[in-house]
C-alpha positions as CSV (number, residue, x, y, z in Angstrom):
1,X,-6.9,-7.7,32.6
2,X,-8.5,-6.0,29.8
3,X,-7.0,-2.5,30.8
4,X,-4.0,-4.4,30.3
5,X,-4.5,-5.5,26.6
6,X,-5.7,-2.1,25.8
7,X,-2.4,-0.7,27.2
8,X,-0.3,-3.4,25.4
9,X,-2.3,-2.7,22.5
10,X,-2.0,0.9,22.4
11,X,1.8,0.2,23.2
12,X,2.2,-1.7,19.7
13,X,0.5,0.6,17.9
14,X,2.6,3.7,19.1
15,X,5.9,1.7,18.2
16,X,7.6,2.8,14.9
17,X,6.6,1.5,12.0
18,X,8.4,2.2,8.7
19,X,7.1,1.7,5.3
20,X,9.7,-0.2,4.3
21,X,9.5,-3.0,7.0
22,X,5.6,-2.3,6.6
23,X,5.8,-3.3,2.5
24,X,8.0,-6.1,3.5
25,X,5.9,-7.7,5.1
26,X,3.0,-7.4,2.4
27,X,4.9,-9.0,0.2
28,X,6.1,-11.5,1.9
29,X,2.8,-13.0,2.7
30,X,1.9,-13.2,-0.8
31,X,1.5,-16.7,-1.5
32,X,3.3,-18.5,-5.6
33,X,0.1,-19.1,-6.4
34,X,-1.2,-14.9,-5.8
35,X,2.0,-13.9,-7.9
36,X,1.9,-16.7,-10.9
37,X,3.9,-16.5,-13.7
38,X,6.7,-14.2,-13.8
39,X,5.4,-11.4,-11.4
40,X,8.2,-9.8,-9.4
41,X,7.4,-7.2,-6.7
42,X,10.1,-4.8,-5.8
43,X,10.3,-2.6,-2.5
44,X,11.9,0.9,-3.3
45,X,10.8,2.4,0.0
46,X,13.4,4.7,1.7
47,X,13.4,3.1,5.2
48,X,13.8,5.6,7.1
49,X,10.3,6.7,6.5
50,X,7.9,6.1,9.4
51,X,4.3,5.9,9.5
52,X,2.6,7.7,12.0
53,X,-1.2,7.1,11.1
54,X,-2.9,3.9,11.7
55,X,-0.4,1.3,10.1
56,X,-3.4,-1.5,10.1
57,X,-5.3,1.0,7.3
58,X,-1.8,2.0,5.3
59,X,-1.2,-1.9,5.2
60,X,-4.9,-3.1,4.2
61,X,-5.1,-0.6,1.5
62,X,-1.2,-1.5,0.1
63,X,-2.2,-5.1,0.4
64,X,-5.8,-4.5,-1.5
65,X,-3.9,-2.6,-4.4
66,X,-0.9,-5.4,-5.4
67,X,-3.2,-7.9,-4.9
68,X,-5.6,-6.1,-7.6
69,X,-2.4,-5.6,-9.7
70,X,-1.6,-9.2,-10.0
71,X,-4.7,-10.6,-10.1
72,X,-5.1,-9.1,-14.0
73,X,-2.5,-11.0,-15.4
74,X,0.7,-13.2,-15.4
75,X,3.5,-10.9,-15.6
76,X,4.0,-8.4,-13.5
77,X,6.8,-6.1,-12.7
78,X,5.7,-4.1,-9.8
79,X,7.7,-1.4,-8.0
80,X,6.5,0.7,-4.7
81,X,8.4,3.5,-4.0
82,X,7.3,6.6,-1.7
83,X,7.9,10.1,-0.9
84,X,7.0,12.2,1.8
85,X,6.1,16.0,1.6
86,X,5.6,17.6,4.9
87,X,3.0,15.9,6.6
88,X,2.0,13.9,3.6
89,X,3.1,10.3,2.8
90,X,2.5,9.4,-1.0
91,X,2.7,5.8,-2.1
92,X,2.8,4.9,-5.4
93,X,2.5,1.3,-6.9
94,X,3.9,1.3,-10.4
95,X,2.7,-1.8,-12.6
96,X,5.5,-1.7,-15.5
97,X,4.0,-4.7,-17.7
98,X,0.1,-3.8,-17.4
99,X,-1.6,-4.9,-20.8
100,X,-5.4,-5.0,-18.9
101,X,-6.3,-1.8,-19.5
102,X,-10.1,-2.7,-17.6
103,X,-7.4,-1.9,-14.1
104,X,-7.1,1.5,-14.8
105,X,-10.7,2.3,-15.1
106,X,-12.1,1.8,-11.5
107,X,-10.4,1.0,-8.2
108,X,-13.0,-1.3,-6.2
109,X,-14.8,1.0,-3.3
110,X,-13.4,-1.4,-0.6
111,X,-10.1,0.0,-1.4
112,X,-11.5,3.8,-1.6
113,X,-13.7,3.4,1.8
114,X,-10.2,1.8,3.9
115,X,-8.2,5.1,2.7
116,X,-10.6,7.1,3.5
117,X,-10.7,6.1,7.4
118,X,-7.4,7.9,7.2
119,X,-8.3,10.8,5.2
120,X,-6.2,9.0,2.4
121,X,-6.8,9.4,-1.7
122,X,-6.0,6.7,-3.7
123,X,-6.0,7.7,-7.5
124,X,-4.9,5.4,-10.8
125,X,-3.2,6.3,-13.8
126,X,-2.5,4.3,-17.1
127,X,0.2,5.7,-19.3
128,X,0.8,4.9,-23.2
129,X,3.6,2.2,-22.8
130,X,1.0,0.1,-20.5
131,X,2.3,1.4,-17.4
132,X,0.2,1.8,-14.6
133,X,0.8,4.1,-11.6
134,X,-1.4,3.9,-8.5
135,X,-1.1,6.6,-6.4
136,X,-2.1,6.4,-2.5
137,X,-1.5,9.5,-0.4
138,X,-2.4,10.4,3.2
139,X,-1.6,12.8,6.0
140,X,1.2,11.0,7.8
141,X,-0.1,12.4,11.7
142,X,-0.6,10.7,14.5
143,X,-4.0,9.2,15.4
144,X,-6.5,11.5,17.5
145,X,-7.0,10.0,20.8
C-alpha cells in the first residue's frame, strides 16, 4: 500500500502543471477578508507555460508574496505576469498602488528559504510612481530523483 501512494504521488507530481492554472488557483483561495477594500489581483500568465520544478515550492513562495502585498494596505492592484528564458522561469508580481514603502525594504526569510529549496531568487523593487515589482526567478528543470 504505501509503494502505492508513493507511485500515485510521484504520478501527480509529474503531471503538467502550468503557471497559469497554478496562479489561478492561488488566487482563488484568497479569502474577501485577505483582499479588503478594493484590491484586485490579475493573472497575466501565458498558459502555455509549464512548470517543471517542484510546483508545491513555486506555489508556496507565489502565495507568501501576494499575501505580503495585500496585507500592507487596502487597495491593491496586483498583476502577475511571467517569462521564460531558456531554462529559467521569472515571475514577477507587480503592486501598481503600493503607498507602504516599509514592503520594499525586506522580504521575510520564510519566503527567501522556500525559493531557495529550488535554487530560486526572489528580489523586490520600488519604483518612483509607488509601484512595486517583485521578481521571483528559478531554473524551470525537472526535480533530481
Amino acid at each position: 500500500m504505501e509503494y502505492a501512494m508513493e507511485k500515485k504521488e510521484y504520478k501527480m507530481f509529474q503531471k503538467k502543471q502550468t503557471l497559469q492554472r497554478l496562479v489561478d488557483s492561488i488566487i482563488s483561495q484568497i479569502t474577501p477578508e485577505t483582499a479588503a477594500g478594493n484590491s484586485r489581483i490579475i493573472n497575466e500568465v501565458n498558459p502555455l507555460l509549464t512548470i517543471k520544478t517542484d510546483p508545491g515550492v513555486v506555489e508556496a513562495v507565489i502565495k507568501d508574496l501576494i499575501n505580503i502585498l495585500l496585507e500592507n494596505s487596502l487597495k491593491r492592484n496586483i498583476r502577475i505576469s511571467a517569462k521564460e528564458y531558456g531554462n529559467i522561469l521569472l515571475v514577477h508580481v507587480k503592486d501598481y498602488n503600493n503607498e507602504n514603502s516599509a514592503m520594499s525594504e525586506m522580504l521575510p526569510f520564510s519566503i527567501i528559504d522556500k525559493a531557495k529549496m529550488i535554487s530560486a531568487y526572489v528580489g523586490i523593487t520600488r519604483h518612483f510612481d509607488n509601484t512595486t515589482v517583485v521578481a521571483f526567478s528559478f531554473p524551470n528543470l525537472p526535480m533530481a530523483a
